[in-house]
C-alpha positions as CSV (number, residue, x, y, z in Angstrom):
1,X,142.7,6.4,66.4
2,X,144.3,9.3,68.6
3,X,147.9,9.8,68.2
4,X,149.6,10.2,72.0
5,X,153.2,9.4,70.5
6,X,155.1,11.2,67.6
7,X,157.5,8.3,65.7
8,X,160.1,9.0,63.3
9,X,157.8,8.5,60.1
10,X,155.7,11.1,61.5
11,X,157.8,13.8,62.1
12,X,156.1,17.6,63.1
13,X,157.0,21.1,63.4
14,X,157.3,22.8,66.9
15,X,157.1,26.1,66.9
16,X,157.0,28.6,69.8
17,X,156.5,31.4,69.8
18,X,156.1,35.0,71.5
19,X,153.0,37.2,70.6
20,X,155.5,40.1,71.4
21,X,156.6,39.1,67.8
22,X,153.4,38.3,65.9
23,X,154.2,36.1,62.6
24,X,151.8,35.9,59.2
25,X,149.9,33.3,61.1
26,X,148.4,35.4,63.8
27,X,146.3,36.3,60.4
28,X,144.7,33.0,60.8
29,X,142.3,32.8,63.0
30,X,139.8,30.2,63.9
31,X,137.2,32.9,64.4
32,X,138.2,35.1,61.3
33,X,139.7,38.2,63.8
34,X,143.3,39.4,64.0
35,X,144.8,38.4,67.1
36,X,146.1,41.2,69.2
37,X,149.9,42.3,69.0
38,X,150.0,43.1,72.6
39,X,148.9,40.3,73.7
40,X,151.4,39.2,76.8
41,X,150.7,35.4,77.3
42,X,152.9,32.8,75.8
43,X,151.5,30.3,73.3
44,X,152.8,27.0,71.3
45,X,151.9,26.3,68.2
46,X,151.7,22.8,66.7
47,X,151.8,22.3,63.0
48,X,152.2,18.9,62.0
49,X,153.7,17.6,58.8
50,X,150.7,16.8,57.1
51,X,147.5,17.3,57.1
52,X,146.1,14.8,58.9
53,X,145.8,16.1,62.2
54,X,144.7,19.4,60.9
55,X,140.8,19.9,60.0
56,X,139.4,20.0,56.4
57,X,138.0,23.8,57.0
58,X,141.3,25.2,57.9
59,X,143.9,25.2,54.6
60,X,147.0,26.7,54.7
61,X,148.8,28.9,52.6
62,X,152.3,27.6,52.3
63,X,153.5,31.0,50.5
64,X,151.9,33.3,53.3
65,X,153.5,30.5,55.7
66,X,156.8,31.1,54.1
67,X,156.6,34.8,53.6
68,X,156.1,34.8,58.1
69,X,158.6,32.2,58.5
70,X,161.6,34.2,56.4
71,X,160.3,37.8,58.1
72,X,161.0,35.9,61.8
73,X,164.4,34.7,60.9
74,X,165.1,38.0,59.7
75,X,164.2,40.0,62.7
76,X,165.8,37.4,64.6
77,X,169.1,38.0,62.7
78,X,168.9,41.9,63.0
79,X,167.9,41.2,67.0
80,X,171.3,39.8,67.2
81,X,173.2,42.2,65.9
82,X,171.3,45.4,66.8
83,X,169.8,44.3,70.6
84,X,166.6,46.2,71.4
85,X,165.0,46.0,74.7
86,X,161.3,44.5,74.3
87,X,158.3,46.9,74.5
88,X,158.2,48.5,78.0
89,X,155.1,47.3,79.7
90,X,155.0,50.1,82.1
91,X,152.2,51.5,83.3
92,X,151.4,54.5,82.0
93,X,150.3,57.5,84.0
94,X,146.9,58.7,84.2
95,X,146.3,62.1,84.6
96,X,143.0,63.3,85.6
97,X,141.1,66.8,86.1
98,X,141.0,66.8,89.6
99,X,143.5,69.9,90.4
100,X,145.0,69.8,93.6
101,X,147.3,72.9,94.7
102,X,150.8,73.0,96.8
103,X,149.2,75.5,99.3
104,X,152.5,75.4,101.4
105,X,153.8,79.2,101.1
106,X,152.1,79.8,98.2
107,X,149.0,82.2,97.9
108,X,147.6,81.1,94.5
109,X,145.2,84.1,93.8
110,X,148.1,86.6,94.6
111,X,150.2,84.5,92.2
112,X,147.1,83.9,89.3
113,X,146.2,87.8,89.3
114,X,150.0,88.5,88.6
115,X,150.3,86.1,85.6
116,X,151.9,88.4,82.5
117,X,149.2,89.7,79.6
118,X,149.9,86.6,77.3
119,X,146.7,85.5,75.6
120,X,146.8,81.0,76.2
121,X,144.2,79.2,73.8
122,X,141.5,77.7,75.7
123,X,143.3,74.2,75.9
124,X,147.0,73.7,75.8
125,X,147.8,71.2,73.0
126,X,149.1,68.0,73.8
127,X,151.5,65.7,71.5
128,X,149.6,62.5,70.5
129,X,151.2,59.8,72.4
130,X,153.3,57.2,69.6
131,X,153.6,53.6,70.2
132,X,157.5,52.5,70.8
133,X,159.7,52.5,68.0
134,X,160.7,49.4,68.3
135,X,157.1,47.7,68.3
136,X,155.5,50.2,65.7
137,X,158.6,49.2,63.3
138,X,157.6,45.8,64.1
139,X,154.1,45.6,62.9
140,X,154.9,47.4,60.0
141,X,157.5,45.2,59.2
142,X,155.1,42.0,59.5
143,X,151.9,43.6,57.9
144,X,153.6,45.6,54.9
145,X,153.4,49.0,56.4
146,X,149.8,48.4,57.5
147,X,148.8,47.9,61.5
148,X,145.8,46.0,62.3
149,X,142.9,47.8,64.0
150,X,140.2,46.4,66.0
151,X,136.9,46.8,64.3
152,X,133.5,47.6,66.1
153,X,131.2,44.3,65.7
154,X,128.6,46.1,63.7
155,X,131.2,47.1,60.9
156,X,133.3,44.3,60.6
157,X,133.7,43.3,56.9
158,X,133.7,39.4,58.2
159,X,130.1,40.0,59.1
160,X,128.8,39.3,55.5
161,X,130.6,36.0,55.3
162,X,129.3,32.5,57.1
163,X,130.4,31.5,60.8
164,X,131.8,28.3,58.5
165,X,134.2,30.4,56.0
166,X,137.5,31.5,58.4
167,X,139.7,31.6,56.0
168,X,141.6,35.4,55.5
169,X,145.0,36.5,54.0
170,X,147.2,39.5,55.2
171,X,146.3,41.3,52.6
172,X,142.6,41.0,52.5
173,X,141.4,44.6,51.0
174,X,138.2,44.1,53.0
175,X,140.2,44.3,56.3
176,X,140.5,47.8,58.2
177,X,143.5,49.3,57.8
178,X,144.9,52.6,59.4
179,X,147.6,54.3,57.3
180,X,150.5,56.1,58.8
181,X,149.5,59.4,58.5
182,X,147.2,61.8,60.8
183,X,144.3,61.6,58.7
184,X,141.7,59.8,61.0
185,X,138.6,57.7,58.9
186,X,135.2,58.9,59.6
187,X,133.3,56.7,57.1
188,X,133.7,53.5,58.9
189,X,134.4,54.7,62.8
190,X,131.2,57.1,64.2
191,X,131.9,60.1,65.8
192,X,130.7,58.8,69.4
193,X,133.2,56.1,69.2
194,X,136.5,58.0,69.3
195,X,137.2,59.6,72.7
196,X,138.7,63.4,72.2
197,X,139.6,66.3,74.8
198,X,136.7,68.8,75.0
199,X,137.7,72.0,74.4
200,X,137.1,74.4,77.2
201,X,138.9,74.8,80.3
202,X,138.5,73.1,83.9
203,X,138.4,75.6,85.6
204,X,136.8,79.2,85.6
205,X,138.6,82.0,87.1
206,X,137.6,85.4,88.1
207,X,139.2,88.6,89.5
208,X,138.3,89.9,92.9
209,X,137.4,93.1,91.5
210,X,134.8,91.4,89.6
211,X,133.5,89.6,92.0
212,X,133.3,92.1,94.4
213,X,131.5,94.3,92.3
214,X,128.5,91.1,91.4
215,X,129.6,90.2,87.8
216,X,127.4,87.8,86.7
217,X,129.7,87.2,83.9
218,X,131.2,83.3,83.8
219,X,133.4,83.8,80.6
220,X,136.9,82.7,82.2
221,X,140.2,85.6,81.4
222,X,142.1,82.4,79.5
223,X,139.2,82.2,76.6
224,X,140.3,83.5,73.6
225,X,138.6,87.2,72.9
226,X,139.4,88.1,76.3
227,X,141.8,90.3,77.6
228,X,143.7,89.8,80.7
229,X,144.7,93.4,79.8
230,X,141.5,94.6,81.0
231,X,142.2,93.6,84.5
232,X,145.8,93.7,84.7
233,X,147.7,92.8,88.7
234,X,145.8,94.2,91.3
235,X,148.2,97.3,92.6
236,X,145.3,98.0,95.4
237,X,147.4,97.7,98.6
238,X,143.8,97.1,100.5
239,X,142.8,94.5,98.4
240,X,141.9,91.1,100.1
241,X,144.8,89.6,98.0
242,X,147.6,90.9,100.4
243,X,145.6,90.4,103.7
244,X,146.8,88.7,106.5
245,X,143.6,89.1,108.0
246,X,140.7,86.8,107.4
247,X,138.6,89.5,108.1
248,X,137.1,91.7,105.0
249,X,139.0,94.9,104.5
250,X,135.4,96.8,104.6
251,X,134.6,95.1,108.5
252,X,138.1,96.4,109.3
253,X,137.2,99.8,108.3
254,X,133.6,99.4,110.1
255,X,135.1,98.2,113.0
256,X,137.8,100.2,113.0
257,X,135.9,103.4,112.3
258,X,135.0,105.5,115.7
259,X,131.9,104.4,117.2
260,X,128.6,106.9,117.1
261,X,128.2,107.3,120.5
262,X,124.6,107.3,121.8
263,X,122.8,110.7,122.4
264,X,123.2,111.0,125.9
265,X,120.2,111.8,128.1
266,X,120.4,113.1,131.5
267,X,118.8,110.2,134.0
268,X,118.4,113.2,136.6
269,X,115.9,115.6,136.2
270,X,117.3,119.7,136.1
271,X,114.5,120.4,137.7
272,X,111.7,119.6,140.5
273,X,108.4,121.6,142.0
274,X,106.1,121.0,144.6
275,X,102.6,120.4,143.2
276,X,100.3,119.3,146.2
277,X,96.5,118.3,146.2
278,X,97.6,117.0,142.3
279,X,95.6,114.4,142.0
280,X,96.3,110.2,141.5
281,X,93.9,109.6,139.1
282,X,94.2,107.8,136.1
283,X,91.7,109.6,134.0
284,X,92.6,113.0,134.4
285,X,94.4,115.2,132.5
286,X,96.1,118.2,134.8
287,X,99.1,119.6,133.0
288,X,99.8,120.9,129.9
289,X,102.5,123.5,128.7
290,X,101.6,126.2,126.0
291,X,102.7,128.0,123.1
292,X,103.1,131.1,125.4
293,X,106.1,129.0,127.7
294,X,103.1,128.8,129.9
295,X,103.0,125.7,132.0
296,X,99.2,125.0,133.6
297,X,98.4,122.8,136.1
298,X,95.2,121.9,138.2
299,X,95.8,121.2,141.7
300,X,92.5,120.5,143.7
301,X,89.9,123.5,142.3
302,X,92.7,125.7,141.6
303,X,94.6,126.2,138.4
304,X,98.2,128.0,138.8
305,X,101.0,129.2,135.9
306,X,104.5,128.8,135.6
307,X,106.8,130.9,133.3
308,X,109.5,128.4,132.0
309,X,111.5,132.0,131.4
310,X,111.0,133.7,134.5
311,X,110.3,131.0,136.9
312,X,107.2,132.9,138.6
313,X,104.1,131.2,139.6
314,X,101.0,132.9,138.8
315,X,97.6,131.4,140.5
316,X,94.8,131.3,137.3
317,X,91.2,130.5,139.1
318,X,90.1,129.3,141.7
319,X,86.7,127.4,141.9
320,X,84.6,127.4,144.9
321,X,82.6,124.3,144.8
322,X,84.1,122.1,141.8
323,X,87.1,121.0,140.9
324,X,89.8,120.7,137.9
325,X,89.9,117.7,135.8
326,X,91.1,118.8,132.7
327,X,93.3,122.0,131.6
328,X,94.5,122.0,127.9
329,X,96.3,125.3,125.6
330,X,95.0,126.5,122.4
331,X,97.8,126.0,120.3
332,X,98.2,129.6,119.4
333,X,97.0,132.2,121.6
334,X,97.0,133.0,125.3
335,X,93.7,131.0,125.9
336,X,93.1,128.2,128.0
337,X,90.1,125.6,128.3
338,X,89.7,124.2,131.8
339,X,87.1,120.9,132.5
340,X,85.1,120.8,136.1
341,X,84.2,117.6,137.7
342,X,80.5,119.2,137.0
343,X,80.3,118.6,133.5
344,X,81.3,122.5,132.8
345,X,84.0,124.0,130.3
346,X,85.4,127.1,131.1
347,X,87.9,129.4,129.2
348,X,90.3,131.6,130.7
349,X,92.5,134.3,129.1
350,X,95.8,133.1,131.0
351,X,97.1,137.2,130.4
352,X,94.7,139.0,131.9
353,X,93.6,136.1,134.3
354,X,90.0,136.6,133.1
355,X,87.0,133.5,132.7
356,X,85.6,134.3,129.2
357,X,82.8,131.9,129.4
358,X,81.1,128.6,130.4
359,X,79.8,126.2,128.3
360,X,77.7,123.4,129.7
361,X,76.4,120.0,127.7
362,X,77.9,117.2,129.9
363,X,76.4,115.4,132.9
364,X,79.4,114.3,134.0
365,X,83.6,115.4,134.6
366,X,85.2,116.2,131.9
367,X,88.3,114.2,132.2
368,X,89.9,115.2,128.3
369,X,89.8,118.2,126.5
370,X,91.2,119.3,122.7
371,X,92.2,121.8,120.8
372,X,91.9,122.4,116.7
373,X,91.9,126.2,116.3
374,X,89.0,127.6,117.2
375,X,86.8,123.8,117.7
376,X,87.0,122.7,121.4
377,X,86.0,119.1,121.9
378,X,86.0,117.7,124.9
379,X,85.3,113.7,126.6
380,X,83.4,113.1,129.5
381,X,82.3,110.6,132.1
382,X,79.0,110.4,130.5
383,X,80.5,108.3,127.5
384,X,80.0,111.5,125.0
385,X,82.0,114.0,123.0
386,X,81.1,117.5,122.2
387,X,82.6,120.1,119.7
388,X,82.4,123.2,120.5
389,X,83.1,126.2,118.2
390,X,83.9,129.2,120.6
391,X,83.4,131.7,117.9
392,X,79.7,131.0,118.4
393,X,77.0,131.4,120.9
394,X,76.1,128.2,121.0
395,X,76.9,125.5,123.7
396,X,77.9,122.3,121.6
397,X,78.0,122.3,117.6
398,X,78.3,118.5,117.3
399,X,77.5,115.4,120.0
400,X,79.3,112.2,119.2
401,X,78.1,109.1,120.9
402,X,80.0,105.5,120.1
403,X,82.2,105.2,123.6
404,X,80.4,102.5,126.1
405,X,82.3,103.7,128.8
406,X,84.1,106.9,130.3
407,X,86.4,109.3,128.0
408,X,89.9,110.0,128.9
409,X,91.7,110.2,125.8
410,X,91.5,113.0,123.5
411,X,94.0,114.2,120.3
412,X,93.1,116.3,117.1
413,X,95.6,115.9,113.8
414,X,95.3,119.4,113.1
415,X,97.4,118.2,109.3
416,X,94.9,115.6,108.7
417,X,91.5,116.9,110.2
418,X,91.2,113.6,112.2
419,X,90.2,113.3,116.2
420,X,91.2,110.2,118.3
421,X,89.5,109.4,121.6
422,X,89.9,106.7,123.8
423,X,88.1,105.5,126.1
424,X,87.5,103.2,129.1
425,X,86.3,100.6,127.1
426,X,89.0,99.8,125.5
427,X,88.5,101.0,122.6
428,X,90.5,103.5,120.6
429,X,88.2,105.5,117.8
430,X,89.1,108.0,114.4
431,X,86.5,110.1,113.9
432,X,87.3,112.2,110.3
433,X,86.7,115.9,111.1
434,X,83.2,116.7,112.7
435,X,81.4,113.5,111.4
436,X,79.2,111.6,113.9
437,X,80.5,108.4,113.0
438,X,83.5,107.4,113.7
439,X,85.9,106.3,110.5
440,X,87.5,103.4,112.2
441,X,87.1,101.4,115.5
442,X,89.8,99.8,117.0
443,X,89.7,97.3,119.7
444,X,92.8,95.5,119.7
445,X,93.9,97.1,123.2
446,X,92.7,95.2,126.5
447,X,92.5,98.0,128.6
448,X,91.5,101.5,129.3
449,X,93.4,103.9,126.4
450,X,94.2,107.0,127.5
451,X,97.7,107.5,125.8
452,X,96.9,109.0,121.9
453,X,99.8,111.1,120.1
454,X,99.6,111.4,116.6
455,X,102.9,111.7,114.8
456,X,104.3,115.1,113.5
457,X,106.6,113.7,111.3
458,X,104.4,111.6,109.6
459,X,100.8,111.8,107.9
460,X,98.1,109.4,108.9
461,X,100.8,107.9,112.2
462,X,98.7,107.6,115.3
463,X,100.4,106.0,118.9
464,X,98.1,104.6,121.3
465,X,99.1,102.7,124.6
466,X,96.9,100.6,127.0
467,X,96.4,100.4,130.8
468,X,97.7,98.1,133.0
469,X,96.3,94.9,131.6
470,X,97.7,95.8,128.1
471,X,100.7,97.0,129.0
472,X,101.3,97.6,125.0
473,X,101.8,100.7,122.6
474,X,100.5,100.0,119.2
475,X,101.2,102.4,115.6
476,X,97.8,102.8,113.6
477,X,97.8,103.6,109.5
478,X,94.5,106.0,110.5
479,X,94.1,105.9,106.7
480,X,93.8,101.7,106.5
481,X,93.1,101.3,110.0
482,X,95.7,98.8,110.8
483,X,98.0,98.2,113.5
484,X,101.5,98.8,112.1
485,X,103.7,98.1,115.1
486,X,103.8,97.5,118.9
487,X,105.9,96.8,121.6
488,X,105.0,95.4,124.9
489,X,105.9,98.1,127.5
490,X,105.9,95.7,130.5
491,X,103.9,98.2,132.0
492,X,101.0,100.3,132.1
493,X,100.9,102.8,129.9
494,X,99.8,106.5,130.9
495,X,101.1,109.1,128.5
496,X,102.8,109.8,125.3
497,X,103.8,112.5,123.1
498,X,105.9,112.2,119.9
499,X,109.0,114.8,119.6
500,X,108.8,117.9,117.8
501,X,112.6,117.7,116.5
502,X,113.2,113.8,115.6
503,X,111.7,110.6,115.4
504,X,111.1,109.6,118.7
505,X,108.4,109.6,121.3
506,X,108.2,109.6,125.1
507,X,106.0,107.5,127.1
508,X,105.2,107.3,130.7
509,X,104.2,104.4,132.9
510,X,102.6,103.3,136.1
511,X,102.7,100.0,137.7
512,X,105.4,99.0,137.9
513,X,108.0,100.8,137.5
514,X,106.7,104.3,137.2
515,X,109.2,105.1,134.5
516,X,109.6,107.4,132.1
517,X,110.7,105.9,128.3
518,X,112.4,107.5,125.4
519,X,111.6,105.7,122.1
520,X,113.6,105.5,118.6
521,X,110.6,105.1,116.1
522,X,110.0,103.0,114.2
523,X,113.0,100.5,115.6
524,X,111.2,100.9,118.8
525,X,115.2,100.9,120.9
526,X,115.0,102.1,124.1
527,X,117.5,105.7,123.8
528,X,116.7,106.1,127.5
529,X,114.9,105.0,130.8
530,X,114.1,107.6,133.7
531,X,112.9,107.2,137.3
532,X,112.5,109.0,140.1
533,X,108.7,109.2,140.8
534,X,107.2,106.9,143.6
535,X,103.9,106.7,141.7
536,X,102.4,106.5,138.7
537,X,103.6,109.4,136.1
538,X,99.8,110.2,135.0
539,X,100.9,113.2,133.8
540,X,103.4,114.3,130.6
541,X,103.5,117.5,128.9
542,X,106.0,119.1,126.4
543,X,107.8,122.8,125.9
544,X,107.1,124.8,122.9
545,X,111.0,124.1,121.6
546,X,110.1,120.3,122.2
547,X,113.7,119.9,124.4
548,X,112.1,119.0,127.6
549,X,109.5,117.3,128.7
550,X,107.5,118.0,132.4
551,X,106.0,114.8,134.1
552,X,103.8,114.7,137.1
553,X,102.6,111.7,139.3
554,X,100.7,111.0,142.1
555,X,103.9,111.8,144.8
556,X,102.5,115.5,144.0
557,X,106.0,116.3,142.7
558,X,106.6,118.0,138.9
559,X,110.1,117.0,137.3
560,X,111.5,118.4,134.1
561,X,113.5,116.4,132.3
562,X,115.9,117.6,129.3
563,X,114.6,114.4,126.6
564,X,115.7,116.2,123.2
565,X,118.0,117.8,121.3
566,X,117.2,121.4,120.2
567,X,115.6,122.0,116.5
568,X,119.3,123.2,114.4
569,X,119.1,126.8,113.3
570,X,118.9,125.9,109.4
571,X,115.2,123.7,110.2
572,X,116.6,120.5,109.4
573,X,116.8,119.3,113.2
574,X,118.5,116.9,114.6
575,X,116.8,113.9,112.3
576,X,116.4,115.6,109.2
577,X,112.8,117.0,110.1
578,X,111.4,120.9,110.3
579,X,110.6,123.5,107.5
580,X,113.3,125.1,106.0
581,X,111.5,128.4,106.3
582,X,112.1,128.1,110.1
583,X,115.5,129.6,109.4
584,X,114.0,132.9,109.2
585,X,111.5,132.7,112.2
586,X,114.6,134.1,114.3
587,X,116.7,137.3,114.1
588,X,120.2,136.0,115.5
């Protein structure tokens, strides 16, 4: 029989109440847990008179009942005369660890690096936040100085008991309490379940100095054990704090700083001679400038001199029925080795304008001729090379045979021992000292070589530079044999010859542009470009003080151009190179 109406013989007891004041009989609870004091909804409570309409599980405790119902009149009796506003339910502020700066007129590196030397512990403490006065006197009140706690699942006391027993009292000893002071429990609560600060800050900081000079280091200056001290403000007046420049105080200075002009070369030559009958011929080799400031050149079957010092021109030989391919200096010495188109080698003392004898062993021109103290070697049409050692009687010392085609290359490393020779084949050859094989061949080039300097400033450096369908000048390691840099010339490439006083080279070219090129090795930058012949500059020589370079082309014109600085007076030159005992090869 359900009860819908309450008569007079059945009288109950309404009460409501707010969970803002919790009363002994939040204690009860149908599932054996403390119900929460913060709890915000509103609930009614019936309790009827007797115990009919409650369930045979649940007693009550009429002096715990009693006990709540005389603390609620109480606090309702000391509300009235004392008012106090309820618990605020405010929301309180979250504070995170993002860290975002007022950058309105405010430079905060300038304003970090001047921060005071006053050590600061690694994380500012904090005061533990406190419930309300009002509410924490409350439950203290109601639970006899004791504040329920909620209790992980896992260590609940009421786990040991039956889902069937509910029944608790306040002061159950087997319920958690947290006392009022600042010890925290450890043996019931694990470590992982109770949230805390870590200690180390958000943020890193670093000085400029330090990080301008690569410290590694990550310690931050706030840690204790450092020292701001150490550091101190920055004072440096050209320190990136106080620029108002986004550009780095070094690039100011770099950019700022006077710029190294280029060494300027004259794009005029100083001066031009007449040279007719010389011949257009791309494997010939017809001037070359002595150690005696001697310049010879073969024009037609003739050979002539000209004095750099005194300007005069002195006629050499003249042969009657042959003519001059090749004319090449000893390097030291008045001597000078002229090639006939009939296969013969001649030598001539250039003083006395005297032939000193004829050596025969080709069957061809000899287009390329060499010097290496007293061994004359020398290329020919008839794909051979001969050395020739003019202290003896004999025509030829040693025959090397490994060129398919025509010789018209020919360059001895005096240093090194080594002779190059290239050829119409293509190929470029290193032949070590007098050996009849060669060390290394090299057929990277696509086209006849004829260009071969080796390097003065460096051992083992060889520069080779291909006709017109290579167009290239390649860099050879002559001790690994490989190809250590190139350029492509854009055009064909007759001549080169490194400088005696810095790192550079010159090179002269043919189709198309029948220039003349000065190179910065090993960058490979064009320092300067020259023109003025109207065909092919076959020809390049050098003076004995490596300044200036002659060139000679098939408009039968000779023009001297001033390419290089002089050697300085204390043999360091002009890029560091020379023997310092060259300061005593001159009087004043």
């Amino acid at each position: 029989m359900t009860d819908t109406n309450l008569g007079p013989h059945e009288p109950s007891h309404v009460i409501t109440r707010s969970m803002d004041n919790p009363t002994a009989g939040d204690a009860i609870s149908p599932l054996g847990h403390a119900t929460s004091a913060t709890t915000s909804r509103k609930r009614s409570h019936v309790i009827p008179a007797n115990n009919h309409h409650r369930g045979a599980s649940e007693p009550v405790d009429a002096a715990a009942l009693t006990q709540a119902l005389n603390g609620v009149e109480g606090e309702a009796k000391s509300r009235e005369r004392t008012p106090v506003g309820s618990p605020s339910r405010k929301r309180q502020r979250i504070y995170g660890d993002r860290f975002i700066p007022n950058r309105e007129g405010r430079d905060l590196q300038a304003s970090f690096s001047l921060i005071p030397d006053i050590p600061s512990p690694a994380t500012p403490s904090r005061p533990k936040k406190r419930a309300p006065h009002g509410e924490l006197h409350f439950q203290k009140k109601v639970f006899d100085g004791t504040v329920p706690q909620p209790t992980p699942p896992h260590l609940s006391p009421d786990a040991a008991f039956s889902p069937t027993s509910h029944s608790t009292t306040i002061n159950d000893p087997s319920r958690t309490r947290t006392p009022p002071s600042n010890q925290t429990s450890t043996s019931l609560v694990p470590a992982s379940l109770t949230p805390s600060t870590p200690h180390k800050n958000m943020f890193t900081y670093m000085s400029p100095q330090h990080h301008r000079n690569g410290s590694s280091r990550l310690t931050p200056h706030g840690t204790p054990g450092s020292r701001r001290s150490q550091r101190g403000p920055n004072m440096d007046p050209t320190s990136d704090l106080y620029s108002t420049s986004p550009i780095h105080f070094d690039s100011q200075r770099l950019l700022l700083s006077p710029k190294k002009t280029p060494r300027a070369v004259p794009k005029v030559p100083f001066k031009v001679l007449d040279a007719p009958d010389l011949a257009d011929d791309f494997y010939l080799n017809l001037v070359d400038w002595g150690s005696s400031n001697n310049l010879g050149v073969g024009l037609g079957s003739c050979v002539f001199m000209w004095n750099s010092g005194t300007g005069k021109v002195t006629k050499l030989c003249d042969l009657q029925d042959d003519t001059v391919t090749s004319v090449s200096w000893i390097q030291r010495g008045s001597h000078v080795s002229i090639g006939t188109s009939k296969g013969l080698v001649q030598i001539w003392d250039a003083e006395r304008c005297r032939r000193l004898r004829t050596m025969t062993g080709h069957s061809a021109r000899v287009g390329a001729l060499a010097w290496n103290d007293h061994i004359l070697s020398s290329g020919s049409r008839d794909r051979s090379i001969l050395h020739r050692d003019v202290r003896q009687p004999d025509q030829w010392l040693r025959k090397l045979t490994g060129h398919k085609q025509e010789v018209c290359g020919l360059r001895w490393n005096a240093e090194d021992g080594q002779l190059a020779s290239g050829g119409n084949d293509n190929q470029l050859m290193v032949w070590d000292k007098l050996n009849a094989n060669p060390l290394w061949k090299l057929t990277e080039h696509t086209a006849a070589v004829k260009a071969i300097a080796w390097s003065p400033h460096q051992h083992h450096l060889l520069a080779s530079g291909g006709g017109t369908a290579d167009r290239r000048i390649k860099f050879w390691n002559t001790q690994t044999g490989i190809c250590v840099n190139e350029i492509d010339t854009g055009s064909q490439v007759c001549n080169l010859a490194w400088s005696k006083n810095s790192n550079e080279l010159v090179s002269t070219h043919g189709f198309s542009q029948n220039q003349i090129v000065v190179w910065k090795y090993p960058s490979m930058t064009q320092v300067a470009s020259l023109t003025g012949h109207t065909y092919r500059v076959l020809y390049l020589a050098m003076s004995p003080d490596g300044q200036t370079v002659v060139t000679g082309a098939g408009d039968e014109t000779l023009r001297f151009w001033k390419c290089f600085n002089k050697r300085e007076r204390n043999g360091i030159g002009g890029e560091g190179m020379g023997s310092r005992m060259e300061q005593w090869s001159t009087i004043r």
